[in-house]
Every structure is written in C-alpha cells, then in structure tokens.
C-alpha positions as CSV (number, residue, x, y, z in Angstrom):
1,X,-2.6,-13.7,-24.3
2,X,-5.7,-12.6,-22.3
3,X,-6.8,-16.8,-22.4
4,X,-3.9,-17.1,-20.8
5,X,-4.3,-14.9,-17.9
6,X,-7.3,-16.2,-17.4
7,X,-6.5,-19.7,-17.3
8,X,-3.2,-19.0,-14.7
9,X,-5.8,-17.4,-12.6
10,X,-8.7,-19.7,-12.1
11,X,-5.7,-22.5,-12.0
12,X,-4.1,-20.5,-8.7
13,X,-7.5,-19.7,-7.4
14,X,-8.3,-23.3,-7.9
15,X,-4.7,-24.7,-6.2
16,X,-4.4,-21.8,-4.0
17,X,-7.1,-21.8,-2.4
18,X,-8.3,-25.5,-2.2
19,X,-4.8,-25.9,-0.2
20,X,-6.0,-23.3,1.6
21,X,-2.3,-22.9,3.2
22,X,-2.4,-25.1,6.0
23,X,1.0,-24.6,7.4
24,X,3.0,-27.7,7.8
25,X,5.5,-25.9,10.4
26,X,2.7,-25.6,12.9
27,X,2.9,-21.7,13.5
28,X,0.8,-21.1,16.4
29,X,-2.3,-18.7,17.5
30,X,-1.4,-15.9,15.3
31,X,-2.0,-17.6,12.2
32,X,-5.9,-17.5,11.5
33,X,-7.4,-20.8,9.3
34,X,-10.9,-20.2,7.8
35,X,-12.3,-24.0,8.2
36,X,-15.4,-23.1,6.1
37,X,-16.1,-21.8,2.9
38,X,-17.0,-18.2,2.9
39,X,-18.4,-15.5,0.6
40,X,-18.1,-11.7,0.8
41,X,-21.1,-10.7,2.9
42,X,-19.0,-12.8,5.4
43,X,-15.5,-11.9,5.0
44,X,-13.4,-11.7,8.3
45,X,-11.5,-8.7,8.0
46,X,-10.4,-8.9,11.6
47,X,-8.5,-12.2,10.3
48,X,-5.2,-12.8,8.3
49,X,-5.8,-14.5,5.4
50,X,-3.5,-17.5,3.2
51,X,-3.3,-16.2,-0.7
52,X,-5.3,-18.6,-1.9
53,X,-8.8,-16.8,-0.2
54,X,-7.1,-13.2,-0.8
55,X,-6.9,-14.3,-4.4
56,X,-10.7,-15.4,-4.1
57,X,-11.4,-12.2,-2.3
58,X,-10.1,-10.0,-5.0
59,X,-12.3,-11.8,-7.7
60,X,-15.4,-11.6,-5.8
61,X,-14.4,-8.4,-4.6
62,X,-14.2,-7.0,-8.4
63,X,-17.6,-8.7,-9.5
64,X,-19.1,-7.3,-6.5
65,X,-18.5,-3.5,-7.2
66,X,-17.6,-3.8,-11.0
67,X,-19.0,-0.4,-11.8
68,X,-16.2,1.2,-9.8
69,X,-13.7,-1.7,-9.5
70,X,-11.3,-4.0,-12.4
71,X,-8.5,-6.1,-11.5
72,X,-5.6,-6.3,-13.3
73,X,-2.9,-8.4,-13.8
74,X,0.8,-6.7,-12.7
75,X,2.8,-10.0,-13.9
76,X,4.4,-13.3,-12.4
77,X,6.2,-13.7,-10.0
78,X,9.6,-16.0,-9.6
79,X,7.4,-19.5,-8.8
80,X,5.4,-18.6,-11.8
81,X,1.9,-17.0,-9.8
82,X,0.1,-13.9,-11.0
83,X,0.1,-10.7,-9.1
84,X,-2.5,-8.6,-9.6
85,X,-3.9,-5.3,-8.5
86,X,-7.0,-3.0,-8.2
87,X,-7.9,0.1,-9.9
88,X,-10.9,1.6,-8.0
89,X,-12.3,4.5,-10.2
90,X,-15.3,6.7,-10.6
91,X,-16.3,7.5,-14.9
92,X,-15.3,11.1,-15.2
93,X,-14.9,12.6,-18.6
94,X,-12.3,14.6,-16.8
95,X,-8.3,13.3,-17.0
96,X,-7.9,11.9,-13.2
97,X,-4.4,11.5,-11.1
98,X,-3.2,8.1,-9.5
99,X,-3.0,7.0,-5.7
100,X,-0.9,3.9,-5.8
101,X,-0.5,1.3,-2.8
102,X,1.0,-1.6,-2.2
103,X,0.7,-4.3,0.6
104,X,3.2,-6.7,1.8
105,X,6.5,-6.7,0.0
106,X,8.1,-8.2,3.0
107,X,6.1,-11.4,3.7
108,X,6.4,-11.6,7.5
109,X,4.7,-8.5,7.4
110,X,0.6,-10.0,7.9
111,X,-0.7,-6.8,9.1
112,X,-0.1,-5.0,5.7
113,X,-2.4,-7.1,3.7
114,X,-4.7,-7.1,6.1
115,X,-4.8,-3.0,5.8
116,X,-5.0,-3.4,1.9
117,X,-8.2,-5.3,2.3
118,X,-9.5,-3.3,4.9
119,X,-8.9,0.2,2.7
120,X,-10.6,-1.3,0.0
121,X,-13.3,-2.9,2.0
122,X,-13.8,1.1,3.6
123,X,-13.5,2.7,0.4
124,X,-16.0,0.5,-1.6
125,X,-18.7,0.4,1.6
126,X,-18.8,4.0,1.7
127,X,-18.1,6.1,-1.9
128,X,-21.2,6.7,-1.6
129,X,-22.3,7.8,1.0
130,X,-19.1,9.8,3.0
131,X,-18.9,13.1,1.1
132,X,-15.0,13.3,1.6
133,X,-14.5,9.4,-0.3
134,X,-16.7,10.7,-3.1
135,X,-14.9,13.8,-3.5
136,X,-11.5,11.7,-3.6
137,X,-12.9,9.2,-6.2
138,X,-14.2,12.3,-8.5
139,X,-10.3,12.9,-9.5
140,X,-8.0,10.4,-8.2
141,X,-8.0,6.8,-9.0
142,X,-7.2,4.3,-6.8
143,X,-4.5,1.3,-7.6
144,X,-4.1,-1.1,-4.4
145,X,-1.8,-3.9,-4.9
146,X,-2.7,-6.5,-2.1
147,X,0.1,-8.5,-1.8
148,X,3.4,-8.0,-3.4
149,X,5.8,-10.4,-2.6
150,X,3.2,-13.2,-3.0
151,X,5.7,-15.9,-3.3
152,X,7.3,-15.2,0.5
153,X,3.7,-14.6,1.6
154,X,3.1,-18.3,0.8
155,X,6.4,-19.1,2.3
156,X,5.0,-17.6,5.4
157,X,2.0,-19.8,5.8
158,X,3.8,-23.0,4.7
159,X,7.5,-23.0,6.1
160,X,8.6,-20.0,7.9
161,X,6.3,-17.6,9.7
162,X,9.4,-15.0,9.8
163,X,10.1,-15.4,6.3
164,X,11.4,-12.0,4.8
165,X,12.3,-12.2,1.6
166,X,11.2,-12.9,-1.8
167,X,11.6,-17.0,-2.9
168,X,14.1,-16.5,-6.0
169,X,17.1,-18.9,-6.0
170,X,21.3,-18.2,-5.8
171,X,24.4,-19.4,-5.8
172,X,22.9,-22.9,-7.6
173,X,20.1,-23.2,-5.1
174,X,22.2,-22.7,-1.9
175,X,20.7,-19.4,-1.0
176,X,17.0,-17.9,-1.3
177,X,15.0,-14.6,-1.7
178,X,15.5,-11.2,-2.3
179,X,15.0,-8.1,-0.8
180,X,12.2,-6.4,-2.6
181,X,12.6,-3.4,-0.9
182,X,16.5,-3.4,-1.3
183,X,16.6,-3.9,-5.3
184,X,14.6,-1.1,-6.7
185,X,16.5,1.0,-8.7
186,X,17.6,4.0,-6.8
187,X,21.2,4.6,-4.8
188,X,21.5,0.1,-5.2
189,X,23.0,-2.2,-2.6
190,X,24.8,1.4,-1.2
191,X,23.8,1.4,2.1
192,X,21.8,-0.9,4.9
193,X,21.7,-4.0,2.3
194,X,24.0,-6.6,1.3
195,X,25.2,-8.5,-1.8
196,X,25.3,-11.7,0.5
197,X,22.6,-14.0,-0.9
198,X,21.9,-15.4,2.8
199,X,21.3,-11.9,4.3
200,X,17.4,-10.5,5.2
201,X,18.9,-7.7,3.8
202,X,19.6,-9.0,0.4
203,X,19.6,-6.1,-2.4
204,X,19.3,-8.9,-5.2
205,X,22.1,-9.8,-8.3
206,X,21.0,-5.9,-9.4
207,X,18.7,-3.1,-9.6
208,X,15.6,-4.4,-10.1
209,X,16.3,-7.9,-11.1
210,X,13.4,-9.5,-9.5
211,X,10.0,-10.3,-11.1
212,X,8.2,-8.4,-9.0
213,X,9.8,-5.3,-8.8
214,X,10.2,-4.6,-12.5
215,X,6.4,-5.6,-12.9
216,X,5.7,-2.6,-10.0
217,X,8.7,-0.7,-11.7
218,X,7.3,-1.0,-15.1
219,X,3.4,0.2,-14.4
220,X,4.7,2.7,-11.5
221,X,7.3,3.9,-14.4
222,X,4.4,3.7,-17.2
223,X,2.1,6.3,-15.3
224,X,4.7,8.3,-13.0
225,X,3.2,11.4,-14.9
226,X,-0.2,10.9,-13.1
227,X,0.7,9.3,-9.9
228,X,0.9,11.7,-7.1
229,X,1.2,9.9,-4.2
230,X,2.9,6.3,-3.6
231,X,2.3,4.7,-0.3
232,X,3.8,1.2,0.8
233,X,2.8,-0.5,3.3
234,X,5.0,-2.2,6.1
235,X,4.9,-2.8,9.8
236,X,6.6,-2.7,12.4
237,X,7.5,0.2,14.6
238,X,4.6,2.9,14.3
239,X,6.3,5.2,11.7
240,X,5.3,7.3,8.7
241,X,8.5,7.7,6.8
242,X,9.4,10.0,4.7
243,X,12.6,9.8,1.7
244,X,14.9,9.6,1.7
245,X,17.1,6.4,3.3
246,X,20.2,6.7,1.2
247,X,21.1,10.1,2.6
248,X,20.5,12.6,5.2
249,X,20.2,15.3,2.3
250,X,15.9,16.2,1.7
251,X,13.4,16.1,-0.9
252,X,12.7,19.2,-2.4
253,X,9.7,19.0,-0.9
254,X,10.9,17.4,2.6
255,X,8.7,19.9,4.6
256,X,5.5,20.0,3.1
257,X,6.1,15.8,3.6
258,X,6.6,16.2,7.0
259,X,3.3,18.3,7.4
260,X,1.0,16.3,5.3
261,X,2.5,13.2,7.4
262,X,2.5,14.7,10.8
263,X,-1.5,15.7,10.0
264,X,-1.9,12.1,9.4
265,X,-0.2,11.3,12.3
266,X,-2.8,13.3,14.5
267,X,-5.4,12.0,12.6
268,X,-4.2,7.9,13.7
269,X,-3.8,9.2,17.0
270,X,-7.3,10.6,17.5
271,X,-9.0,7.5,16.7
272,X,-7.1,4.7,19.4
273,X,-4.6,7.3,21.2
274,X,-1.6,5.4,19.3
275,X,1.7,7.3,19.0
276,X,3.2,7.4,15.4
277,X,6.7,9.3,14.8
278,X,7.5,11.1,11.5
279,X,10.3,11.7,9.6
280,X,12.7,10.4,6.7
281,X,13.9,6.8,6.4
282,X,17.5,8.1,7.6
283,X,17.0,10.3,10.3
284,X,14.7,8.5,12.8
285,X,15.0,4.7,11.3
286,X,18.5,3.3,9.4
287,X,19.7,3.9,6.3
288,X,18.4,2.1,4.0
289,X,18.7,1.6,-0.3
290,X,17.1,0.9,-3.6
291,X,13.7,1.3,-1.7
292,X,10.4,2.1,-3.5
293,X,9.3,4.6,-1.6
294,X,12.9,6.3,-2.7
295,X,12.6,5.6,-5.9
296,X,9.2,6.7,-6.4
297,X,10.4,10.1,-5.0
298,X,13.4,10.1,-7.2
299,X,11.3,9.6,-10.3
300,X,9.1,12.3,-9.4
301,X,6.1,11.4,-7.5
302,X,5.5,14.1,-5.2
303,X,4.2,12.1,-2.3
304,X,6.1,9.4,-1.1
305,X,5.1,7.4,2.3
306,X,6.5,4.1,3.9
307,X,3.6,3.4,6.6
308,X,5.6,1.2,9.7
309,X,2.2,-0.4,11.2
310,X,1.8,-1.6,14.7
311,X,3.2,-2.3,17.1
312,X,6.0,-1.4,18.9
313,X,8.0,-3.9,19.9
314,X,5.7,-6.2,21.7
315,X,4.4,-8.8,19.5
316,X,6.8,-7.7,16.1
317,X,5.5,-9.5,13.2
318,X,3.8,-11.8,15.2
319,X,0.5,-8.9,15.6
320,X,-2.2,-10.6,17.0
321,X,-5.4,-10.4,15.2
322,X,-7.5,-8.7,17.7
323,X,-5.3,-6.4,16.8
324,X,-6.0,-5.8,13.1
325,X,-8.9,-3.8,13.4
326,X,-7.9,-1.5,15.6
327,X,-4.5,-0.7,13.4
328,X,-6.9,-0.7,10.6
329,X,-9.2,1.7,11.9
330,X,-6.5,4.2,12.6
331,X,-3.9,3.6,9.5
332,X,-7.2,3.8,7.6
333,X,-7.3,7.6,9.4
334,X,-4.1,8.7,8.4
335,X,-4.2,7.3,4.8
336,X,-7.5,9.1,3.9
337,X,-5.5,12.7,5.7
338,X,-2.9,12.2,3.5
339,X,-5.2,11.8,0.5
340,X,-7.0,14.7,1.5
341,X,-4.3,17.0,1.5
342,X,-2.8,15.5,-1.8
343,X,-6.6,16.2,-3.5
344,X,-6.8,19.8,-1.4
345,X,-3.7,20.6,-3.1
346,X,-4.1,19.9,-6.8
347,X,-8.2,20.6,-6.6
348,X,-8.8,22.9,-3.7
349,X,-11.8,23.6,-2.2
350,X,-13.7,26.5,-3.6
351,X,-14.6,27.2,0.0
352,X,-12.0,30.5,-0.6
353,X,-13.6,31.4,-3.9
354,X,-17.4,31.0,-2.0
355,X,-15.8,33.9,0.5
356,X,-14.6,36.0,-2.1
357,X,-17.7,36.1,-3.8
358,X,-19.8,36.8,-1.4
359,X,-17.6,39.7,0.0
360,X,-17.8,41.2,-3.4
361,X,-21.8,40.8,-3.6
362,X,-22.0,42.5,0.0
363,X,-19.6,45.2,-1.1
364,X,-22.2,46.1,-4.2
365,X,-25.0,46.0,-2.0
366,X,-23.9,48.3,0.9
367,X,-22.5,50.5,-2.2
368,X,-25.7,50.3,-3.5
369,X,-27.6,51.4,-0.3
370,X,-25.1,54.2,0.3
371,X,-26.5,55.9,-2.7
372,X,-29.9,56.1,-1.2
C-alpha cells in the first residue's frame, strides 16, 4: 500500500507540476506564474502558487526540516489526487496535544494557502530560536493541511478563477461540486445551504459524502481526544468566528472563545492597524451548516476558529498578492495568540509558582532575622 502512495505522489508531482497550471481561461494579474524552476532557499511566499509547486513545496519542505517535519497522506480526492498534510513535532517523551489547520476548502479562496505556507515557513525558520515557538512545539504538535479542496483549487487555475466548490459530479454529470464546508456532519443541509446540486451553497447528497471530508473527518475523529484547537482557514471579510452557525444558542465555552479570539484580534491589529470583528458564525455572519469548524466544536474540541482573511470588500477573492504578506504577517499574529493561550491554559507558566516560592523563602528569612 505504502508503494502505492508513493507512486501516486511522484506521478502528481510529476503531472502537476510540469503543467504547472497555466490557466487556459486567461485569469488576469492576480494569478502569479513562476516561469522558472525554483527551489526552497527561493520560494516566493509573497506569490500564489498552482498545486503542482505546492505539492513540490511540501516534499522539499519535509526533506528540508525532517527532524521536526513528516508528511502524510490524508486520502484521495474525487479526481483521484492525494491530499496530504504536515505534522510539525518536537521528540518529547512526554504525551503532546494536537493544533490542527486546514487551508483552502473553498478554492477561490488563494489567500488561505498562501497563509498555510507562510505558518509553516515562520514556524520551521524560527523553533529555534523564538522562545514562545519552542515553548509551543515542547507539547503541542502541529498538523497543517495546505490545501483541502485540491480538486476546485485546480479548477481555479485552469477554468474558473471563482470556482467554489469541490469537482464531484450530479444529476448524471449535469451539475458539479460540493460544498465542503456545508456537508460535514453536524445540524446537515439545515440552514444557509441547499440540496440544489447547481447552488455555491451545495451541502452535498449527505453528511459527509465527499472524499475529502470524511478523509479530514476520519483523522480529525481518530485523534479528537488530543486535539485542542481546530482552526480553518477562509477569506473574505476580516472575521474570527466563533461556533456556532446552526443556532444562536453558545458553546459552553462561548466566552472564553470570544476572549482568546478578541486577544488575537488585538494582536492582528497591532501589527498592520487592520480591523478584525469577533463573534459566532450566526450572530455577526449568516447562518450557516454542517461546517467544520461546528463540528469540531460539537465533537469536543475546545477551541474552534474560522479565520475570514482579508479584505473587506474591495478586491473579494481576487486579493492581490502584494497583499499576501502583509495578511500573513498579521493572521500569522493572531494564530500564534490563540496558541498561546490554548498552551497557557493546559501548561501554564510557572511564572505564579516562581512568586509563590519566593514569598515563602522571604517569609523564612525575615522570620529568621526577627529572632535575632
């Protein structure tokens, strides 16, 4: 099976990126060609990239830092190519938690790969060196999924830059694509999708009837016990959401959500001066169903985040790239708040415990002197 695997991914890498998606539609400015061949040292992140050099990137990326990076395969999606996904992790003899995120489940979405690479591009650049990565990376594992909906990606590059959707057939060919984010198995094809095939809104022929979503389903599902914070990644609009979209009832934990997100929100702010707005799915967005970041609440994962990139209205999908770093830069910002305060809560600082201590040592020694 593992010959396999193999073989299907040096065959994509091979396809994928000797086509190199040139699109045949003719998109315009805001889709970036890389006309020569390239290697890591001299990777554009301040690009968008067609799958077949993301797939490229991934393998170079995980023979470049293979004591702290593997790559793993997730599954197939509906056109038969592989999805796979990053685990970034320090050796500890200690048991370590999970920090999952995923990139690009709708494929018109550009900017959220482009984060994905860019997190793990930070992260790998400077473990070790910036005290507060090492300190993450010493009980939390990292598992970045680059690009979801690789299918619709492709689409994107090749057919239809507004392409939504996943590329699975209906009704006898008539109709394509899913919904990714509509058929995940929570509250399904309730409220803000549709059972129309032709729809953007699409919740699929069931829950989770998709390839891709029961191979994010199935891992997700497989290690929900040590995951404690999913984050998907999206744009547009400049939002951190929050569950839930199915309802205007909260999450047990809705306040402490809003907190850890609204510190994040600072944190993005302080680094280009751009405005985010927090809050759930339902109150400050649409309603919305059979989402991930819903159902990753609902099966127990404490932390649960759609990030709504830039912009704001102005360019939509259509982000131009001199405008990926700077949304980099400060999403980067509010992801590694959110992390924090995930890690302060399960391991806090003994910064308290330092305090107490020395009180105590004080105490004996002006006791001490007092006898004298």
């Amino acid at each position: 099976m593992k010959q396999l695997l193999v073989i299907s991914y040096l065959f994509w890498v091979l396809v994928l990126g000797g086509l190199g998606y040139r699109s045949l539609a003719q998109p315009g400015p805001e889709v970036a060609e890389t006309a020569s061949p390239w290697s890591l040292e001299t990777y554009q992140y301040n690009r968008y990239h067609p799958m077949g050099e993301i797939y490229q990137w991934m393998s170079q990326i995980a023979e470049k830092y293979k004591d702290v990076v593997t790559q793993h395969y997730l599954g197939m999606t509906y056109e038969m190519r592989p999805m796979y996904y990053f685990k970034i992790s320090q050796p500890s003899n200690d048991p370590k938690k999970i920090i999952w995120m995923d990139c690009g489940i709708h494929a018109r979405e550009w900017i959220a790969p482009a984060f994905c690479q860019w997190f793990v591009k930070e992260i790998l650049q400077n473990y070790k060196d910036n005290s507060k990565i090492r300190n993450l990376l010493r009980n939390l594992d990292l598992y970045v999924l680059p690009v979801l909906n690789v299918d619709g990606y492709i689409y994107t590059w090749t057919t239809d830059r507004h392409w939504r959707k996943s590329r699975s057939s209906h009704n006898n060919g008539t109709c394509f694509g899913t919904d990714l984010n509509r058929n995940f198995d929570v509250h399904w094809c309730t409220v803000g999708s549709s059972k129309d095939c032709n729809d953007l809104k699409f919740c699929g022929t069931g829950p989770v009837s998709e390839p891709e979503t029961k191979a994010v389903s199935s891992l997700i599902d497989s290690k929900k016990e040590n995951i404690l914070c999913f984050l998907t990644i999206h744009c547009s609009g400049q939002l951190i959401l929050t569950p839930y979209g199915y309802t205007k009832n909260k999450s047990s934990n809705h306040e402490e959500l809003i907190q850890v997100g609204q510190k994040a929100a600072n944190a993005l702010k302080a680094k280009h001066g751009t405005n985010y707005r927090v809050g759930s799915s339902a109150d400050i967005l649409y309603d919305t169903s059979g989402t991930s970041k819903d159902w990753a609440r609902d099966i127990g994962i404490p932390f649960s985040y759609t990030f709504e990139l830039r912009d704001n209205g102005t360019y939509g999908f259509l982000l131009p790239e001199d405008q990926i770093q700077p949304t980099c830069e400060e999403a980067m910002e509010a992801v590694l708040s959110i992390l924090g305060d995930v890690h302060e809560k399960y391991w806090p600082s003994n910064s308290a415990a330092k305090v107490t201590s020395t009180t105590v040592v004080l105490s004996l020694l002006m006791a001490f002197i007092s006898l004298f």
